[in-house]
C-alpha positions as CSV (number, residue, x, y, z in Angstrom):
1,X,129.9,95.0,-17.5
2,X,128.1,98.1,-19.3
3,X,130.1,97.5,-22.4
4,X,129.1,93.7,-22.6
5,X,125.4,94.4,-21.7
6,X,125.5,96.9,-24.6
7,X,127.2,94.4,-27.3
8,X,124.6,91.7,-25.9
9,X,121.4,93.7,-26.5
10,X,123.2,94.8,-30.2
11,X,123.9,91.7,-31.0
12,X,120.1,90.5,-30.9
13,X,119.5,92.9,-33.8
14,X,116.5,95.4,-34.5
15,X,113.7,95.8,-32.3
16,X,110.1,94.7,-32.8
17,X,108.9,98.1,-33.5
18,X,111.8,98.5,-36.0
19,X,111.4,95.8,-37.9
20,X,107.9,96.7,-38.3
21,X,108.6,99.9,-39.6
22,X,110.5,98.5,-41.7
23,X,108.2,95.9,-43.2
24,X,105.8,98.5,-43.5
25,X,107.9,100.3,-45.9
26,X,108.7,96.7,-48.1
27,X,104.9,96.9,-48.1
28,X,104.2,100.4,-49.8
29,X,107.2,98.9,-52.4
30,X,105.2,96.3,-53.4
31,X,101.8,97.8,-53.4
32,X,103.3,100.4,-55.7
33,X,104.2,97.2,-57.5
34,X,101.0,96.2,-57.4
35,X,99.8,99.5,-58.6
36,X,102.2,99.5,-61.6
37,X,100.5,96.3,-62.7
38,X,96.8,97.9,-62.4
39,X,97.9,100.5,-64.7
40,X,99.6,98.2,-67.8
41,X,96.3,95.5,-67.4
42,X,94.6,99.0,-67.8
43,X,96.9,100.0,-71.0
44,X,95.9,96.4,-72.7
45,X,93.4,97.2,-75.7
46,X,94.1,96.5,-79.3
47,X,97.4,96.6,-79.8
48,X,97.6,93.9,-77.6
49,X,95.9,91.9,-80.0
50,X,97.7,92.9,-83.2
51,X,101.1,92.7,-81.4
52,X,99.9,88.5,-81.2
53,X,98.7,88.4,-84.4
54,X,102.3,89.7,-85.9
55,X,103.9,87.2,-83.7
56,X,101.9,84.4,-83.9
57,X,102.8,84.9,-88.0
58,X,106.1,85.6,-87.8
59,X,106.4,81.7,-85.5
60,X,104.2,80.4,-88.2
61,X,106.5,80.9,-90.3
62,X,109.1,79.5,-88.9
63,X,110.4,82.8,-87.9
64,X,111.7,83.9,-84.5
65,X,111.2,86.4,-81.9
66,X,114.2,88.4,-80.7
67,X,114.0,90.4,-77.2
68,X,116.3,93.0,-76.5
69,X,116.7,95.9,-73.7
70,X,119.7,98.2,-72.3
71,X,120.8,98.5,-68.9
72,X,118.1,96.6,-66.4
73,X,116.2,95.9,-69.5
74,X,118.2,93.3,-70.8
75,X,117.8,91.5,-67.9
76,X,114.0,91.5,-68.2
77,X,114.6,90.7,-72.1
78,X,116.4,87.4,-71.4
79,X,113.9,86.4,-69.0
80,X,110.9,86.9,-71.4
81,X,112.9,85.3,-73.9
82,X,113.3,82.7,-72.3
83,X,109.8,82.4,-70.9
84,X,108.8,82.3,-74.9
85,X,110.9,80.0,-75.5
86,X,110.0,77.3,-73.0
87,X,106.7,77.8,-74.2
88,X,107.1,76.7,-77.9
89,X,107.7,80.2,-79.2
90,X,111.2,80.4,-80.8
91,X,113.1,83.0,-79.1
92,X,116.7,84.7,-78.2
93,X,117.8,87.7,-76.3
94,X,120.2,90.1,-77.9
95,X,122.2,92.7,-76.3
96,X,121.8,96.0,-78.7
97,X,125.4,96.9,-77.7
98,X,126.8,94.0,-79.7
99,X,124.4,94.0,-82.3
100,X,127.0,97.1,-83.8
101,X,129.3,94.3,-83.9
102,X,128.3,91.7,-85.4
103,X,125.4,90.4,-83.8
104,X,123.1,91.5,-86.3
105,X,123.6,88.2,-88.3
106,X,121.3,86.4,-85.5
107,X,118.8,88.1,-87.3
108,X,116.6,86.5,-90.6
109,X,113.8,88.2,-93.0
110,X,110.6,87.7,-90.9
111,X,111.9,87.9,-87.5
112,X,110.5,89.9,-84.7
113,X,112.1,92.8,-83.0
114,X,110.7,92.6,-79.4
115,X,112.5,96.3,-77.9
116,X,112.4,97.4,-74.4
117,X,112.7,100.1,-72.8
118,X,110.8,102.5,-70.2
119,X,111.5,105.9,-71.6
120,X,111.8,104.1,-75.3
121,X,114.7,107.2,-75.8
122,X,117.6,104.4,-75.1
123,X,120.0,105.1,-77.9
124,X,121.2,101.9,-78.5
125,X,118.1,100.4,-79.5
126,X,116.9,103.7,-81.5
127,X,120.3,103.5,-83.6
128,X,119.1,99.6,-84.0
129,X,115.7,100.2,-85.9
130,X,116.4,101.0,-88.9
131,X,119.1,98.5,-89.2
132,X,117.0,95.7,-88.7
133,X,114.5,97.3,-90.7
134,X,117.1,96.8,-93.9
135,X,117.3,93.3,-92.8
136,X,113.1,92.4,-93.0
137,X,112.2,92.5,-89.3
138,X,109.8,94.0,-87.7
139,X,109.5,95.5,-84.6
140,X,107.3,95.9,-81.4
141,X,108.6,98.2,-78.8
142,X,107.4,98.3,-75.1
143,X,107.7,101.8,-73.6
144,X,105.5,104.2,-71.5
145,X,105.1,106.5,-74.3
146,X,103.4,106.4,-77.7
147,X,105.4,109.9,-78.6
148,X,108.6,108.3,-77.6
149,X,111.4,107.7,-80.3
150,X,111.5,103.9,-79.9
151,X,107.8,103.9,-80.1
152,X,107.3,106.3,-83.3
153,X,109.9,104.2,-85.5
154,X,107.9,100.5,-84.2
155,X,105.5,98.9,-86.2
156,X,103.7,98.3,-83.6
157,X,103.8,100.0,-79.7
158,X,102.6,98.2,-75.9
159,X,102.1,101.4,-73.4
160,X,103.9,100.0,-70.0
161,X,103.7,103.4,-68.3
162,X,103.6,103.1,-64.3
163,X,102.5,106.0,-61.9
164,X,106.0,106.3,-60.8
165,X,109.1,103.9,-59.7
166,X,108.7,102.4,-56.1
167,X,112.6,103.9,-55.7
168,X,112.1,107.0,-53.7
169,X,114.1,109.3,-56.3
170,X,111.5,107.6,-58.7
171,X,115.3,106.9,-60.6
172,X,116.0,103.0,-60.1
173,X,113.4,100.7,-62.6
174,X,111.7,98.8,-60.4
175,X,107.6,99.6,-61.2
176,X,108.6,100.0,-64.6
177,X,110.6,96.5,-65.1
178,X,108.5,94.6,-62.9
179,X,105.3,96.0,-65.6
180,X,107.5,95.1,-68.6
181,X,108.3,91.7,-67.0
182,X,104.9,91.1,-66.8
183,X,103.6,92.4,-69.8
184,X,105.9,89.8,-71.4
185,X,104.7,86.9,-69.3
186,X,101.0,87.6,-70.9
187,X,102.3,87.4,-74.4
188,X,104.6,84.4,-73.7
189,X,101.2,82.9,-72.5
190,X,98.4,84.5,-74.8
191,X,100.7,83.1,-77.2
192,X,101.2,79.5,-75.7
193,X,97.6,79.4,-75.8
194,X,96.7,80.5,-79.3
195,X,99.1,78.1,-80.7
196,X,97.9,74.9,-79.1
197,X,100.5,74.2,-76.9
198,X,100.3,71.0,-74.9
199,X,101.1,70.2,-71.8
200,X,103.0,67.3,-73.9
201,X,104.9,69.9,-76.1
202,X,106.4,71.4,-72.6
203,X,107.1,68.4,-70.8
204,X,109.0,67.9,-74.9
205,X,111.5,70.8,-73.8
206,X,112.2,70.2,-70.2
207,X,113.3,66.1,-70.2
208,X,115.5,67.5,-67.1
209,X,114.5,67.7,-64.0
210,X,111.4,66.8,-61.9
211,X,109.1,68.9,-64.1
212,X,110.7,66.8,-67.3
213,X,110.2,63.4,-65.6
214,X,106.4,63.9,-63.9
215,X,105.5,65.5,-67.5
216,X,107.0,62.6,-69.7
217,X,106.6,59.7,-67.6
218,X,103.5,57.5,-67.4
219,X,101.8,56.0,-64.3
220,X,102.9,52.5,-64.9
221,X,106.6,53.5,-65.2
222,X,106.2,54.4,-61.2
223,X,104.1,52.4,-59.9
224,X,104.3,49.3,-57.8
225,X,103.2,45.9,-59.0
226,X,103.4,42.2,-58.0
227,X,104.2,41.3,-54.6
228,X,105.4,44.6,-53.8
229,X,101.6,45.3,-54.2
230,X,98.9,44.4,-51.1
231,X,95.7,42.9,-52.7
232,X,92.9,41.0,-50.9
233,X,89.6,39.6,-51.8
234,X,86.3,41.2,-50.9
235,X,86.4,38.2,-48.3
236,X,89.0,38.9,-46.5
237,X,89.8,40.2,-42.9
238,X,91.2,43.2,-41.9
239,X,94.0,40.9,-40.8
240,X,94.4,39.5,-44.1
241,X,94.8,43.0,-44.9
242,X,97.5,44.0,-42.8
243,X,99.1,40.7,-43.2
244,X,99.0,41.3,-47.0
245,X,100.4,45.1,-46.4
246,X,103.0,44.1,-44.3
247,X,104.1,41.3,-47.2
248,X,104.6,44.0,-49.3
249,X,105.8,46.8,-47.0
250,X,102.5,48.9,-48.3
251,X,100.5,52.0,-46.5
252,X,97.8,50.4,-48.4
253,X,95.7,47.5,-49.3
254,X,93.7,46.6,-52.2
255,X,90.1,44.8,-52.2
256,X,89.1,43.6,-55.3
257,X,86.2,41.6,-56.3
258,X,86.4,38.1,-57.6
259,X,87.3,39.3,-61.5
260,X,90.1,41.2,-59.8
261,X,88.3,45.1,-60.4
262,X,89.2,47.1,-57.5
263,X,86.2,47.9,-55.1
264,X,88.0,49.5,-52.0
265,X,91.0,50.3,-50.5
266,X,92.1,49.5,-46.6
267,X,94.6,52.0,-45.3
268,X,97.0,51.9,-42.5
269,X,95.2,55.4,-41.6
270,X,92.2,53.3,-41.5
271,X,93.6,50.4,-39.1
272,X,95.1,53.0,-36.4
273,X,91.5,54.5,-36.7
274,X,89.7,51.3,-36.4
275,X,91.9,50.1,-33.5
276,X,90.9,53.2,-31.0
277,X,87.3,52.4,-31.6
278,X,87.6,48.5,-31.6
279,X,89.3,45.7,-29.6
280,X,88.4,42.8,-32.3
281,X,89.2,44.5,-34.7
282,X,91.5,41.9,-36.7
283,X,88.7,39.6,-37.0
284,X,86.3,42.5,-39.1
285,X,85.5,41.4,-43.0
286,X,87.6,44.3,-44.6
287,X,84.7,45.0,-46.6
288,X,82.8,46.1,-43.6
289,X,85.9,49.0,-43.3
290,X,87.0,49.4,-46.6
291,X,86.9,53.4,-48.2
292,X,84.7,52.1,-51.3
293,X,85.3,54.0,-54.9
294,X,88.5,54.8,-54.0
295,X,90.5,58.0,-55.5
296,X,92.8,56.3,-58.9
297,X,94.7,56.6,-61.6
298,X,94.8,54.7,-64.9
299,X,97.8,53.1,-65.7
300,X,98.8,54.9,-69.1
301,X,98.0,58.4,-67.7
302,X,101.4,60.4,-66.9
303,X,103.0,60.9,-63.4
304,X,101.9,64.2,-63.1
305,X,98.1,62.7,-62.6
306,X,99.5,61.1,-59.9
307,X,100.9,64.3,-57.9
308,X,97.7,66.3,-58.9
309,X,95.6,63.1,-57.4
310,X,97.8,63.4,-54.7
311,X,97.9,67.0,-53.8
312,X,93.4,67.3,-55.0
313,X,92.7,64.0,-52.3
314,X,95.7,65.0,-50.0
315,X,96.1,60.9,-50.1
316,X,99.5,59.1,-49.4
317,X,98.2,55.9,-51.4
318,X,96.7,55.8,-55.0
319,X,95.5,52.8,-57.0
320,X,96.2,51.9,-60.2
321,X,93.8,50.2,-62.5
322,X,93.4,49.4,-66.1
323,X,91.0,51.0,-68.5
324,X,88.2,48.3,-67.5
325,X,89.0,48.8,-63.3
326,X,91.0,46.1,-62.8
327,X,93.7,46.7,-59.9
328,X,97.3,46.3,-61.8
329,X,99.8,48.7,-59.4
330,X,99.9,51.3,-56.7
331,X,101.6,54.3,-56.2
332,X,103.0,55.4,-52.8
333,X,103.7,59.0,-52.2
334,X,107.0,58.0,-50.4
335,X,108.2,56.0,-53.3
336,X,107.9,59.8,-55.7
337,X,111.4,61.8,-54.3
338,X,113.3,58.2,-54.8
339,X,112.1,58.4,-58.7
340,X,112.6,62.3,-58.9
341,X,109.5,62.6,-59.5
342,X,108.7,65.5,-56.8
């Protein structure tokens, strides 16, 4: 009995005061974390600037930025590279250890040498200056040293220096690649920026997926239209209303005025409303109940209006109209995860 009690009360794993102390200690991790990032927004001055300037000439130029690291490093360098790169701003990652054989000929006169690392005394990069420097590239190094070896051979140097590592040896990069990570993300951005880069452009390199689809298609490629639309005159009854919703298995109903430009909408939110405050209800001119101005979208505006409208209003129903008001679709939120569009 003492032996099953015991594998019981093990079996329901740590205790409250445990786990606390144990999400306490996650905590000081990330506002160490936190702290790191003070510190390289702190480091930002000028050579922040002119570090944009080189690489907002070298893409102009149809030129491309290449992002290497050693060790945990290159993991952070793929990832910037590839934020840069979904953000207009020609990019690819290259592992310095392979650049010795061979790798070197992704590189072309122009190019930008984007080199990380902490202590900036990694060998493999160090060794890789100069031979990219034969080849017309330049280089930027991020390290937490101006003095360091990486940093004195760079053209030009962004200080990521951290108070310490949130490892308690201060050994494993954690601060420090979270800092460089980041430090990255503002360039990627600062850069997107500068260069004029549309939401358009993005929605241009990610055709897959929901963020491809909600970016590239417009409002009138979703939306609902003809009978599978509920309109009613300014005349009508709220039973006209639900008679016309229920024809079109809608949440919502239209009410335009006699040159068909939308003036309200009647809701099945607003019928469960009006029912709890009124027995006659179906007998009511919907115009009486209607929510005037209604929240909507023009029809040539792109999908991703509608989920902003959507998410803004917190709405399940939006109208669609032309550029002069007239109602021509709807959108339902319930019809978005059947078009991949959330």
């Amino acid at each position: 009995m003492t032996s099953s009690r015991k594998k019981t009360a093990a079996s329901r794993g740590p205790r409250t005061s445990k786990s606390t102390a144990l999400a306490d200690k996650a905590r000081r991790v990330i506002d160490q974390e936190i702290e790191g990032l003070r510190q390289v927004r702190k480091n930002l001055g000028p050579e922040f600037d002119r570090t944009v300037a080189a690489l907002m000439d070298c893409l102009q130029n149809g030129r491309k930025i290449v992002v290497s690291g050693i060790g945990k490093n290159l993991h952070i360098a793929q990832k910037i590279s590839s934020t840069l790169a979904s953000t207009g701003s020609t990019s690819v990652v290259l592992n310095p250890s392979q650049a010795m054989h061979g790798d070197l000929g992704i590189f072309t006169a122009g190019d930008m040498l984007l080199a990380l690392s902490y202590s900036g005394e990694s060998d493999e990069l160090v060794k890789l200056i100069p031979l990219v420097r034969r080849l017309g590239v330049g280089v930027i190094s991020m390290t937490c040293s101006a003095s360091s070896s990486l940093a004195q051979c760079s053209d030009l140097h962004l200080n990521v220096s951290v108070p310490r590592e949130a490892c308690p040896f201060n050994m494993a990069p954690t601060v420090s690649t979270t800092a460089t990570l980041a430090l990255g993300d503002a360039l990627a951005m600062v850069l997107l920026e500068a260069r004029g880069f549309r939401k358009e452009d993005y929605a241009k390199l990610h055709p897959g997926g929901a963020i491809g689809r909600a970016l590239l298609v417009r409002v009138r490629d979703i939306m609902r239209t003809g009978p599978r639309v509920a309109v009613v005159p300014a005349t009508a009854t709220v039973k006209d209303a639900i008679l016309a919703m229920t024809s079109a298995r809608s949440g919502s109903a239209g009410i335009v005025d006699e040159k068909g430009a939308l003036i309200g909408i009647f809701t099945d939110g607003d019928l469960r409303r009006l029912i709890t405050e009124n027995r006659n209800v179906v007998a009511m001119p919907v115009r009486s109940v209607m929510t005037a101005s209604p929240k909507t979208v023009v029809d040539d505006c792109l999908a991703v209006d509608v989920l902003s409208a959507f998410e803004t209003f917190n709405i399940d129903d939006l109208m669609v109209v032309d550029h002069k008001g007239h109602l021509v679709g709807a959108v339902d939120i319930q019809d978005l995860p059947k078009l991949k569009i959330m």
